[in-house]
N, CA, C and O atoms as a GROMACS GRO file, in nm:
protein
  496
    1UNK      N    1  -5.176  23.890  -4.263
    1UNK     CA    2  -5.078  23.804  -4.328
    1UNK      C    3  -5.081  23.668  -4.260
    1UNK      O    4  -5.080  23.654  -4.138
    2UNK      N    5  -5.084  23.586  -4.332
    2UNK     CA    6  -5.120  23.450  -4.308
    2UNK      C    7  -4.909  23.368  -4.276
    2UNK      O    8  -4.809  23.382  -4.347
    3UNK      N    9  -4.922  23.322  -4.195
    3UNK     CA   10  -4.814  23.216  -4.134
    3UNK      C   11  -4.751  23.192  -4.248
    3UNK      O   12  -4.637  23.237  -4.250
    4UNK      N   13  -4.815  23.088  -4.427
    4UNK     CA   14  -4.712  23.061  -4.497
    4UNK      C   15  -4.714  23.224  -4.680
    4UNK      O   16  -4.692  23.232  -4.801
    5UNK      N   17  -4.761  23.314  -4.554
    5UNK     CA   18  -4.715  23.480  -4.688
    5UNK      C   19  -4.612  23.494  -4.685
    5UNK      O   20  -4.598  23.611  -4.722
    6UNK      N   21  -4.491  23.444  -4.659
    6UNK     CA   22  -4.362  23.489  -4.618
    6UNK      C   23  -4.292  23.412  -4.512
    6UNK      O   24  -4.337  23.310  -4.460
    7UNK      N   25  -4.193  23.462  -4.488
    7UNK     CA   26  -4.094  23.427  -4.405
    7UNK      C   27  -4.148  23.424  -4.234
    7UNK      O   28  -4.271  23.431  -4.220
    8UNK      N   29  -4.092  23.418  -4.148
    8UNK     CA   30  -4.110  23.458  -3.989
    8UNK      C   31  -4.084  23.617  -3.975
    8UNK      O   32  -4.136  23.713  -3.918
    9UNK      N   33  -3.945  23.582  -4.078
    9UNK     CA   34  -3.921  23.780  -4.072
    9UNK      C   35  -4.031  23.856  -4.135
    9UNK      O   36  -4.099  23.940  -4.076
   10UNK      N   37  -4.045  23.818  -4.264
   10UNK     CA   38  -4.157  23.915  -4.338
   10UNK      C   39  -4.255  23.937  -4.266
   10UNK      O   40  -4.290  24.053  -4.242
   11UNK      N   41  -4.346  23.786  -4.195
   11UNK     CA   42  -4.417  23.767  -4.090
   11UNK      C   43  -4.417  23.914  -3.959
   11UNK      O   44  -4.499  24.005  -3.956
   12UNK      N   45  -4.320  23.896  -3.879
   12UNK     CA   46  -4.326  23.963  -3.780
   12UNK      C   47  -4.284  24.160  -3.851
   12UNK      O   48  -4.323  24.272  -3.818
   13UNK      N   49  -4.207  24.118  -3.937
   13UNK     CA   50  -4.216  24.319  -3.986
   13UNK      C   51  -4.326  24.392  -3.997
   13UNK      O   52  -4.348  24.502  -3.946
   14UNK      N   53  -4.435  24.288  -4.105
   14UNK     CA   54  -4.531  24.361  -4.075
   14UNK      C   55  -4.634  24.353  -3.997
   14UNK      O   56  -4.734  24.422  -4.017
   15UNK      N   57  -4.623  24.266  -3.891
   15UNK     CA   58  -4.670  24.299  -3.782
   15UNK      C   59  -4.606  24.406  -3.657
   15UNK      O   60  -4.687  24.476  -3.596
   16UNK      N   61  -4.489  24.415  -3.631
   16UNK     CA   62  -4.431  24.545  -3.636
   16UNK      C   63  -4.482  24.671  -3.690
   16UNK      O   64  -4.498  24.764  -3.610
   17UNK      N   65  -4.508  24.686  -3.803
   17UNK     CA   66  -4.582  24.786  -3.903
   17UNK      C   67  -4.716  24.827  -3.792
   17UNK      O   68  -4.740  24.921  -3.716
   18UNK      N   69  -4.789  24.693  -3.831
   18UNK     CA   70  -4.934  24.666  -3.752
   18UNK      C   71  -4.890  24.710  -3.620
   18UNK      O   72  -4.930  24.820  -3.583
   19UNK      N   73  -4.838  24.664  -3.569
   19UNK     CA   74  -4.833  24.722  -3.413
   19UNK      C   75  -4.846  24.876  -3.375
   19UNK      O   76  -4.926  24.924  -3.295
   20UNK      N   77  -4.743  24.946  -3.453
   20UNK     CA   78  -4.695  25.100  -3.473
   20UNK      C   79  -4.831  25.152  -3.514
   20UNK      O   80  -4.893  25.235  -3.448
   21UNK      N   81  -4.869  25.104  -3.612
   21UNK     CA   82  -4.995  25.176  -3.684
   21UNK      C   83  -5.090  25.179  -3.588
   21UNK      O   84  -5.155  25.280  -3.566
   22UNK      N   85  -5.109  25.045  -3.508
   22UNK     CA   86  -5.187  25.069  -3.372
   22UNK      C   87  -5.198  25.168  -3.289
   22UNK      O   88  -5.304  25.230  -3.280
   23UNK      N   89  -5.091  25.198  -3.216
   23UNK     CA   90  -4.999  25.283  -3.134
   23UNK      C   91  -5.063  25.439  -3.168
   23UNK      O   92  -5.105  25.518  -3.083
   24UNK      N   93  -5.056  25.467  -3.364
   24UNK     CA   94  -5.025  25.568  -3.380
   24UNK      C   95  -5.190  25.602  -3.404
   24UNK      O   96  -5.230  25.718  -3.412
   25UNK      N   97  -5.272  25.492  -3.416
   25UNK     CA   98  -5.480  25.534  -3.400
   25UNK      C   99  -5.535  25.537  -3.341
   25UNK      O  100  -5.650  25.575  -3.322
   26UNK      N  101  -5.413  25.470  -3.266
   26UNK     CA  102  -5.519  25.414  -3.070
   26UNK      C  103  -5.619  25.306  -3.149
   26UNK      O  104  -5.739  25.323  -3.130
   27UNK      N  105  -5.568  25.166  -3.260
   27UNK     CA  106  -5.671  25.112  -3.267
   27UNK      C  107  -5.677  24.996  -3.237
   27UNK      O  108  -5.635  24.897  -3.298
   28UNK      N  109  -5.739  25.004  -3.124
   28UNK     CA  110  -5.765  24.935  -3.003
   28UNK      C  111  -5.833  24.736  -3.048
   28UNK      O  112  -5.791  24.628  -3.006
   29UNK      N  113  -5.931  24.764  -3.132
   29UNK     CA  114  -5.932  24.661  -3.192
   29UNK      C  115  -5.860  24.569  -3.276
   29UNK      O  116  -5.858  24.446  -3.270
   30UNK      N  117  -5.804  24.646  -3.351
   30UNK     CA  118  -5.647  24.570  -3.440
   30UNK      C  119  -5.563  24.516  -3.312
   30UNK      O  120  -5.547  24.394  -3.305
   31UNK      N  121  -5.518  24.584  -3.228
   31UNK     CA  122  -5.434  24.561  -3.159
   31UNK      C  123  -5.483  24.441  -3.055
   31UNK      O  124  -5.392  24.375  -3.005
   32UNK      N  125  -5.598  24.413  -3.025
   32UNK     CA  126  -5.676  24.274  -2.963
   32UNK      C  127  -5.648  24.199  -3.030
   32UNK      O  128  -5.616  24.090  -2.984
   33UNK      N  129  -5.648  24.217  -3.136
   33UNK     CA  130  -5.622  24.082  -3.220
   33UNK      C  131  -5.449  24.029  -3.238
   33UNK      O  132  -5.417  23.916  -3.274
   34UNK      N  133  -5.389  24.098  -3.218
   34UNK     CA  134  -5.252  24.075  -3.258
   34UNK      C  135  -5.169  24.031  -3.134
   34UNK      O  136  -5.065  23.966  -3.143
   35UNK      N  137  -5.237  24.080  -2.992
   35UNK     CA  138  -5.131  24.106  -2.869
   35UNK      C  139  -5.214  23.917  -2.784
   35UNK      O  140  -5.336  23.904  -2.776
   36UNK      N  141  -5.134  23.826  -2.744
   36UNK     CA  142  -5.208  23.749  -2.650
   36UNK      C  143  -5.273  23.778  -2.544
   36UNK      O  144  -5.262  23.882  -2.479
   37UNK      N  145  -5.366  23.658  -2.517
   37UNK     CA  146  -5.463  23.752  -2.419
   37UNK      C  147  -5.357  23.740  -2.266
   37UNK      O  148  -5.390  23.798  -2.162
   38UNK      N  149  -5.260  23.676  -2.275
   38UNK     CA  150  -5.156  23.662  -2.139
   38UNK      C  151  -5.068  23.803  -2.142
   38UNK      O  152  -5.028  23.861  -2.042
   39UNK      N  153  -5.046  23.848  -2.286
   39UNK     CA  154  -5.016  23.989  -2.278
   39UNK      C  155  -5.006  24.098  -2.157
   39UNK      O  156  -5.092  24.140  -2.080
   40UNK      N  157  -4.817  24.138  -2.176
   40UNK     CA  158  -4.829  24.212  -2.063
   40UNK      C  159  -4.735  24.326  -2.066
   40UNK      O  160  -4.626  24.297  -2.115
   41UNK      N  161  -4.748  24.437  -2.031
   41UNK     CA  162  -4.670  24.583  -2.050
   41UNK      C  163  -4.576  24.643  -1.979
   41UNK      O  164  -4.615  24.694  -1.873
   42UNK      N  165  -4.474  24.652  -2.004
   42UNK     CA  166  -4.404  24.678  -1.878
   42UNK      C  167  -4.381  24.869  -1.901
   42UNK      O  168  -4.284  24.896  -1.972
   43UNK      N  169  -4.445  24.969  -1.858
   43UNK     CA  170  -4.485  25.113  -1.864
   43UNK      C  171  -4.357  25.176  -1.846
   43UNK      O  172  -4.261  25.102  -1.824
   44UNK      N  173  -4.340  25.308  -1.851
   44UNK     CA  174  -4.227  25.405  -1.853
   44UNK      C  175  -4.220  25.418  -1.726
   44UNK      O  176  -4.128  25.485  -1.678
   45UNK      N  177  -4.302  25.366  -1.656
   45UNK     CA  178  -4.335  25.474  -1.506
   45UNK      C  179  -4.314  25.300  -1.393
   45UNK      O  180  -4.342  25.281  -1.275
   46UNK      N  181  -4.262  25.214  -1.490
   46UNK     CA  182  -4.279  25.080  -1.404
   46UNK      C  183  -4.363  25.019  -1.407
   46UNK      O  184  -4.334  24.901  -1.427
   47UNK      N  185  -4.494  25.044  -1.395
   47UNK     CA  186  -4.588  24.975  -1.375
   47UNK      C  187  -4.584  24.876  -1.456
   47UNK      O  188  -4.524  24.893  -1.563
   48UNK      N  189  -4.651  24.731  -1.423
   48UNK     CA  190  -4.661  24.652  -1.500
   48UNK      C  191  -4.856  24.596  -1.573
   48UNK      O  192  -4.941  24.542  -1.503
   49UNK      N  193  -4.873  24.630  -1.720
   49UNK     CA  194  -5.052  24.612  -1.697
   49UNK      C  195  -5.047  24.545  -1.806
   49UNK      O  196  -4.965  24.553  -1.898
   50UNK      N  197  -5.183  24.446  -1.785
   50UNK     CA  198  -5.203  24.320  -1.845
   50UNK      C  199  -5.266  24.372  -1.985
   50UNK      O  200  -5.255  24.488  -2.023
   51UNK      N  201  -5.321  24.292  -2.041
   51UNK     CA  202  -5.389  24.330  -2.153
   51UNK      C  203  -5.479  24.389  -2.171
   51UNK      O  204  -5.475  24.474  -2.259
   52UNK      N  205  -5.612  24.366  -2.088
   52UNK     CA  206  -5.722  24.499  -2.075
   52UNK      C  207  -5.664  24.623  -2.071
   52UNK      O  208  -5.700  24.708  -2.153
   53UNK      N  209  -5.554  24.655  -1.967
   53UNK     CA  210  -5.512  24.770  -1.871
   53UNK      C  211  -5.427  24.860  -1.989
   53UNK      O  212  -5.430  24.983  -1.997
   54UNK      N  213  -5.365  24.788  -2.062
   54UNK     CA  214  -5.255  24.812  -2.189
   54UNK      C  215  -5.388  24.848  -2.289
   54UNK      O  216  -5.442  24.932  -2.218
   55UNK      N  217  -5.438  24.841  -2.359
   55UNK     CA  218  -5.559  24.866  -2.436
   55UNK      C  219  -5.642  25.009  -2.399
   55UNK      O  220  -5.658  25.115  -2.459
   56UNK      N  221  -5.685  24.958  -2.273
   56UNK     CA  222  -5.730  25.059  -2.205
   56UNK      C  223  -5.610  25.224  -2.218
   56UNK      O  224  -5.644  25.328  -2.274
   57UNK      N  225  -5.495  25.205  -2.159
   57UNK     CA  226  -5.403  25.313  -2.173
   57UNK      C  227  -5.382  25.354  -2.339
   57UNK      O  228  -5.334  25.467  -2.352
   58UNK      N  229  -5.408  25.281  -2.466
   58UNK     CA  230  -5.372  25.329  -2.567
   58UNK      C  231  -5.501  25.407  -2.609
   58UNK      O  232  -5.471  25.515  -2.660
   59UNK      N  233  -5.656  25.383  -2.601
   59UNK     CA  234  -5.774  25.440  -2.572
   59UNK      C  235  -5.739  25.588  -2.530
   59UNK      O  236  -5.735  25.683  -2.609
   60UNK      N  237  -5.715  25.596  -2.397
   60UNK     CA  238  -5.694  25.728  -2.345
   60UNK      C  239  -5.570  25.807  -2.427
   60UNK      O  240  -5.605  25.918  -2.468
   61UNK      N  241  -5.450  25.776  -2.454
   61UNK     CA  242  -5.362  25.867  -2.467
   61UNK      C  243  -5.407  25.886  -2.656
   61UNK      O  244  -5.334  25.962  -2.719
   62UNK      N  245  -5.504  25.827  -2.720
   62UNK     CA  246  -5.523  25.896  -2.850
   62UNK      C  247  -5.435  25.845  -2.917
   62UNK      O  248  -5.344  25.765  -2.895
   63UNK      N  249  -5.504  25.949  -3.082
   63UNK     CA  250  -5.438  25.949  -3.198
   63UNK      C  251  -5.316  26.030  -3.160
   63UNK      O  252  -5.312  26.125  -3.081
   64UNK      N  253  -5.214  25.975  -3.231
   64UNK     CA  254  -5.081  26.026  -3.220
   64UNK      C  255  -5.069  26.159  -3.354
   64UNK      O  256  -5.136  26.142  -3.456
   65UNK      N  257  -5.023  26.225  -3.347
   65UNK     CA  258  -4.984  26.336  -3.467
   65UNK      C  259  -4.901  26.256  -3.558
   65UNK      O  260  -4.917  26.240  -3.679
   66UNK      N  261  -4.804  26.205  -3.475
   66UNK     CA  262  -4.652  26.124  -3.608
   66UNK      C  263  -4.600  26.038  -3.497
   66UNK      O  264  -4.589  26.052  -3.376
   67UNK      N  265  -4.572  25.943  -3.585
   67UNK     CA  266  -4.447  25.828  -3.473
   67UNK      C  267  -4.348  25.794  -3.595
   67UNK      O  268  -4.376  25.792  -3.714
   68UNK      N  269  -4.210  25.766  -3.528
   68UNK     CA  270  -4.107  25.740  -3.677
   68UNK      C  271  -4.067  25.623  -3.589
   68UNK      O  272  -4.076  25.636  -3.467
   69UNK      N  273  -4.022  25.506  -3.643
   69UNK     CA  274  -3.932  25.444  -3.594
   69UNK      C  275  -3.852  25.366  -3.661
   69UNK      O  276  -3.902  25.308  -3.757
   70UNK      N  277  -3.672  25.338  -3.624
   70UNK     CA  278  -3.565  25.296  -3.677
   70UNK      C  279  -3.517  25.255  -3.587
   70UNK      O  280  -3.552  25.262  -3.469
   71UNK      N  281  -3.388  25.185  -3.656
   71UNK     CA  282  -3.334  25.089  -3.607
   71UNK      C  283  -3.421  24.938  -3.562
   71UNK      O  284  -3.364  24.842  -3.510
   72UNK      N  285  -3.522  24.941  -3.584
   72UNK     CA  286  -3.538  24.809  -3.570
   72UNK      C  287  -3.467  24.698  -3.598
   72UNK      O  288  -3.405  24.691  -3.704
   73UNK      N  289  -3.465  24.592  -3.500
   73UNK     CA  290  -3.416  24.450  -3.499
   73UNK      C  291  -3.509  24.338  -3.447
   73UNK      O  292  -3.573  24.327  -3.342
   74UNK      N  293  -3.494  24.251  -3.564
   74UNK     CA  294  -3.580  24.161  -3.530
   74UNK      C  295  -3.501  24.034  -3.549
   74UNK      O  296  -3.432  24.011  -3.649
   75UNK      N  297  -3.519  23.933  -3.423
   75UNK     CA  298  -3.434  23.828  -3.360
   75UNK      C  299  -3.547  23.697  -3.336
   75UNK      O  300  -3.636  23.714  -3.253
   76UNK      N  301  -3.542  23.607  -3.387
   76UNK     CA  302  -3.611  23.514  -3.418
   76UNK      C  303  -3.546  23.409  -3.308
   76UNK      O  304  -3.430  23.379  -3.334
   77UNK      N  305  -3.587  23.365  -3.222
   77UNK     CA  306  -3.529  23.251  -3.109
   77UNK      C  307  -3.625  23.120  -3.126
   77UNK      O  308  -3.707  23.108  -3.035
   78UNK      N  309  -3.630  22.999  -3.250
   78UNK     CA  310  -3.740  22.941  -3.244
   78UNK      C  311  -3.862  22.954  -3.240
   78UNK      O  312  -3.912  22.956  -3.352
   79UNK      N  313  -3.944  22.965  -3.144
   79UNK     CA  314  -4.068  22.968  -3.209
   79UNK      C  315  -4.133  23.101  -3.078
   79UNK      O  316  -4.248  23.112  -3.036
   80UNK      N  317  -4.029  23.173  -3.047
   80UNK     CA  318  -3.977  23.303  -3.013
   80UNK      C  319  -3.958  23.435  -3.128
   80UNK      O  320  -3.909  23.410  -3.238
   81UNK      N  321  -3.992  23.548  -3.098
   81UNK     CA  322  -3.896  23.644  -3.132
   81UNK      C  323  -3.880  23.752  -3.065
   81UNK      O  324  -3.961  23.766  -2.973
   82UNK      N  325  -3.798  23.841  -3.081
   82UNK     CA  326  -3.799  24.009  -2.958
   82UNK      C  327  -3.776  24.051  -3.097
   82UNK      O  328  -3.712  23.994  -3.185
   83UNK      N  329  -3.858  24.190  -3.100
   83UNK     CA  330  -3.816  24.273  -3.176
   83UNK      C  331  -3.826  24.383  -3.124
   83UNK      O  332  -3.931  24.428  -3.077
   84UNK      N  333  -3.662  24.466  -3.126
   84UNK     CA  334  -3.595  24.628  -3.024
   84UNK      C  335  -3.609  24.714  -3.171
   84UNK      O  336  -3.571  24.695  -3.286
   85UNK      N  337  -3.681  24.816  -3.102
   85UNK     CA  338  -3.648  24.954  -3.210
   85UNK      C  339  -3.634  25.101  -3.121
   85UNK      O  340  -3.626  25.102  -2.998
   86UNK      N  341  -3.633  25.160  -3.162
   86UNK     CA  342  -3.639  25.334  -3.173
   86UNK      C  343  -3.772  25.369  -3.190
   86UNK      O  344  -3.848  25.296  -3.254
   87UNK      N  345  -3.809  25.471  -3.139
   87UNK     CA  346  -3.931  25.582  -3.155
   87UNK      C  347  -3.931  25.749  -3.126
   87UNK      O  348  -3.926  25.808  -3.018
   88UNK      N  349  -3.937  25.791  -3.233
   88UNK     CA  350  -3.974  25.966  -3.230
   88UNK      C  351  -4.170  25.981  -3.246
   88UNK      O  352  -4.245  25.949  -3.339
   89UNK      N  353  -4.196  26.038  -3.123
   89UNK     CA  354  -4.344  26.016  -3.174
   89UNK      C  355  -4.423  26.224  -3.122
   89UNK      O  356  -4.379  26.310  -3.047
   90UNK      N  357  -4.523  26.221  -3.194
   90UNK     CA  358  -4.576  26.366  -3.124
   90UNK      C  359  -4.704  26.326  -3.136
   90UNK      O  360  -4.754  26.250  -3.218
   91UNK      N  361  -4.772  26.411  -3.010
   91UNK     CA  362  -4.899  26.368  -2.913
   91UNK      C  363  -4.991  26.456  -2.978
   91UNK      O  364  -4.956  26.555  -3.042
   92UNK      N  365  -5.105  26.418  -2.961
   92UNK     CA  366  -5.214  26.543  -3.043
   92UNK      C  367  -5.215  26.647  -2.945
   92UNK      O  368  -5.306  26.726  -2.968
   93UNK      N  369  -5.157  26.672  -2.858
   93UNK     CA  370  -5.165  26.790  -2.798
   93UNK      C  371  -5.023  26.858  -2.809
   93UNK      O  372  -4.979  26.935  -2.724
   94UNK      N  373  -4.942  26.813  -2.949
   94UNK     CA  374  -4.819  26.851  -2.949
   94UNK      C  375  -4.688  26.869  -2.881
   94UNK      O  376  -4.600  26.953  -2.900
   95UNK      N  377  -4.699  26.761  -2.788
   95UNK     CA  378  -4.572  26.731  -2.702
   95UNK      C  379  -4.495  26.654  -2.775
   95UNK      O  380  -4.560  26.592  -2.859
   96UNK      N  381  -4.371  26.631  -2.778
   96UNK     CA  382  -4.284  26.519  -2.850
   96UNK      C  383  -4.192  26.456  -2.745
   96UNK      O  384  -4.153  26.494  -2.634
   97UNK      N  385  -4.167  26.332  -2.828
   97UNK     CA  386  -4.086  26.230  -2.693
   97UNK      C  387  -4.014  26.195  -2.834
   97UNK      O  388  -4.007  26.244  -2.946
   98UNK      N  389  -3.961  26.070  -2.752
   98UNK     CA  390  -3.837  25.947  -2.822
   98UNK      C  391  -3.841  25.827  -2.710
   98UNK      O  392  -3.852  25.836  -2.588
   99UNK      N  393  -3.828  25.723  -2.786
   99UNK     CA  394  -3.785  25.625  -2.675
   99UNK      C  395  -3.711  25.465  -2.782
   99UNK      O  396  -3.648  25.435  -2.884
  100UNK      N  397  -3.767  25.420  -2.683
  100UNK     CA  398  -3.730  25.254  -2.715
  100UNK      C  399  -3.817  25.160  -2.673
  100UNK      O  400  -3.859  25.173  -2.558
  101UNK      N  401  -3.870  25.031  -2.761
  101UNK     CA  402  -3.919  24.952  -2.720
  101UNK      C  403  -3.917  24.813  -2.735
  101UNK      O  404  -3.897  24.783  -2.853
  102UNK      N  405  -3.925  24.752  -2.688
  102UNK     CA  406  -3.866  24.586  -2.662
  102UNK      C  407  -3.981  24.481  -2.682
  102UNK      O  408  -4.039  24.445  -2.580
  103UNK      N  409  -4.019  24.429  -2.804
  103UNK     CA  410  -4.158  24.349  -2.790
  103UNK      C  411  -4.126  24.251  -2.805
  103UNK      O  412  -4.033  24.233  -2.883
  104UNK      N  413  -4.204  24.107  -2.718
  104UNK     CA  414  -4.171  23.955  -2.745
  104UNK      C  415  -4.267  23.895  -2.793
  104UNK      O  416  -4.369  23.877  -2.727
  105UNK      N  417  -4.257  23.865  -2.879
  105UNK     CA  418  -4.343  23.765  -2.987
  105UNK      C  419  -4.363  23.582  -2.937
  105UNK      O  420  -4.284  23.542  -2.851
  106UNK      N  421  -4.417  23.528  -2.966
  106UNK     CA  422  -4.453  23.398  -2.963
  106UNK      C  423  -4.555  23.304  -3.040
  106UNK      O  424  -4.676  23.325  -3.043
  107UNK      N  425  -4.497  23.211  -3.094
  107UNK     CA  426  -4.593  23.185  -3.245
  107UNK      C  427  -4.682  23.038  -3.206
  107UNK      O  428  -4.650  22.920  -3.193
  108UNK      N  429  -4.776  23.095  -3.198
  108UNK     CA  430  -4.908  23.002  -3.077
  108UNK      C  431  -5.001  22.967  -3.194
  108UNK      O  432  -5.037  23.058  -3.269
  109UNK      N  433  -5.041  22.848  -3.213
  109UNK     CA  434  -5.094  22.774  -3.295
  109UNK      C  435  -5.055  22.803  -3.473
  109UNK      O  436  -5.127  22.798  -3.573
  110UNK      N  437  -4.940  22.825  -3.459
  110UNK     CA  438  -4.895  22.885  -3.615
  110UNK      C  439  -4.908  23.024  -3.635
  110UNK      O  440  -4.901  23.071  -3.749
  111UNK      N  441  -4.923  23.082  -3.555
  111UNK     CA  442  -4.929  23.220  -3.517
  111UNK      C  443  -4.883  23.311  -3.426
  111UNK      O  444  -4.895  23.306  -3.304
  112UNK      N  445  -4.803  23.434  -3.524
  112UNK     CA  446  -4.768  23.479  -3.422
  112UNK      C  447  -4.826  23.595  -3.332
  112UNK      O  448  -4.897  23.672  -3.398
  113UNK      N  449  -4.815  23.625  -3.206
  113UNK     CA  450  -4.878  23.687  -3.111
  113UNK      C  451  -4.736  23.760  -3.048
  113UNK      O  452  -4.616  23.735  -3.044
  114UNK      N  453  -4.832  23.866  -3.002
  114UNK     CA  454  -4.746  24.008  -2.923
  114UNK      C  455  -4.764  23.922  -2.768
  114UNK      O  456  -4.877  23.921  -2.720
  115UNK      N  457  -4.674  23.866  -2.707
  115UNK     CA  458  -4.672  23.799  -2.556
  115UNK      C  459  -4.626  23.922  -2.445
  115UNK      O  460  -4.678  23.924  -2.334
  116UNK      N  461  -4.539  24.008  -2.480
  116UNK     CA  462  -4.491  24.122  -2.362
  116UNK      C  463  -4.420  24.256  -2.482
  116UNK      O  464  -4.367  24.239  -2.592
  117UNK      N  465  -4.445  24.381  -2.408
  117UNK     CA  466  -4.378  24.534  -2.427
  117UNK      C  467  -4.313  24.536  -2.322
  117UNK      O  468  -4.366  24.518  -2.213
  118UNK      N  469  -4.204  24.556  -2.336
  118UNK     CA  470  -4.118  24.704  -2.224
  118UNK      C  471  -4.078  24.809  -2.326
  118UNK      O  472  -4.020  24.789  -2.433
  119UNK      N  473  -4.136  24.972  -2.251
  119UNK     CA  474  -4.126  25.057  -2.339
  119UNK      C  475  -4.068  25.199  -2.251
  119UNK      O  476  -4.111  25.260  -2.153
  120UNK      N  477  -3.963  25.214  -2.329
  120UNK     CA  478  -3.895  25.361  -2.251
  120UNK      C  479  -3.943  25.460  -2.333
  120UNK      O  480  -3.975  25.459  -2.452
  121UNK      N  481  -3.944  25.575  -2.220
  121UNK     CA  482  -3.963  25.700  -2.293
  121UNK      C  483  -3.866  25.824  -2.234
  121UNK      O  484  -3.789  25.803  -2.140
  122UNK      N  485  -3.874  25.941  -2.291
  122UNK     CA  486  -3.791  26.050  -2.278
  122UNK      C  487  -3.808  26.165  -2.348
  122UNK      O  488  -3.765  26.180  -2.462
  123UNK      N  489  -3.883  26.267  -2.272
  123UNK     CA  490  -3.960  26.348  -2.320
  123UNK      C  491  -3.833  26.438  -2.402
  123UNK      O  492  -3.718  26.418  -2.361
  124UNK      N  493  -3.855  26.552  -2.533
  124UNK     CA  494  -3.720  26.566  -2.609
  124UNK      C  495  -3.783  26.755  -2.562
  124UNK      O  496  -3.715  26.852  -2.594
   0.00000   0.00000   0.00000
């Protein structure tokens, strides 16, 4: 989706969409393209990993079985945005969690880009 397909909101939802769909193929290439390369993760476990390191971790943990997520909010701060949601997700090895995640957007040459994650989890 191109900068003038829509709104900032329409803009960032379905990149939201895009993001999740990432998440849920492990696809690692979509997700290069969408996240800046200053991109940075803040993990369940603390750790903090840059963009290789974040890529790298969605590689290993796989295709997901299902991810749901609600409540999303998306908050537009200028040429800013955070968008907070909800997640129910299950692992191909059939574990299930829930969490929350916090992404900051930033719209860099008319575009917007994934700049930082903080992401909770909580195994159910």
């Amino acid at each position: 989706m191109t900068p003038t397909a829509g709104t900032d909101v329409d803009i960032l939802t379905e990149l939201n969409r895009t993001y999740i769909r990432c998440v849920a193929d492990a696809d690692t290439k979509r997700f290069a393209e969408i996240l800046a390369d200053d991109f940075l993760n803040s993990n369940p476990d603390g750790t903090l990993v840059d963009k290789p390191a974040f890529l790298r971790q969605i590689e290993s943990i796989g295709k997901l079985t299902s991810i749901d997520v609600d409540d999303v909010r998306i908050r537009i701060l200028g040429e800013t945005a955070v968008i907070h949601a909800e997640t129910r997700y299950v692992l191909a090895d059939g574990r299930s969690g829930r969490g929350r995640y916090t992404d900051g957007w930033a719209k860099r040459g008319g575009k917007w880009l994934a700049v930082f994650a903080h992401v909770t989890r909580m195994t159910m």
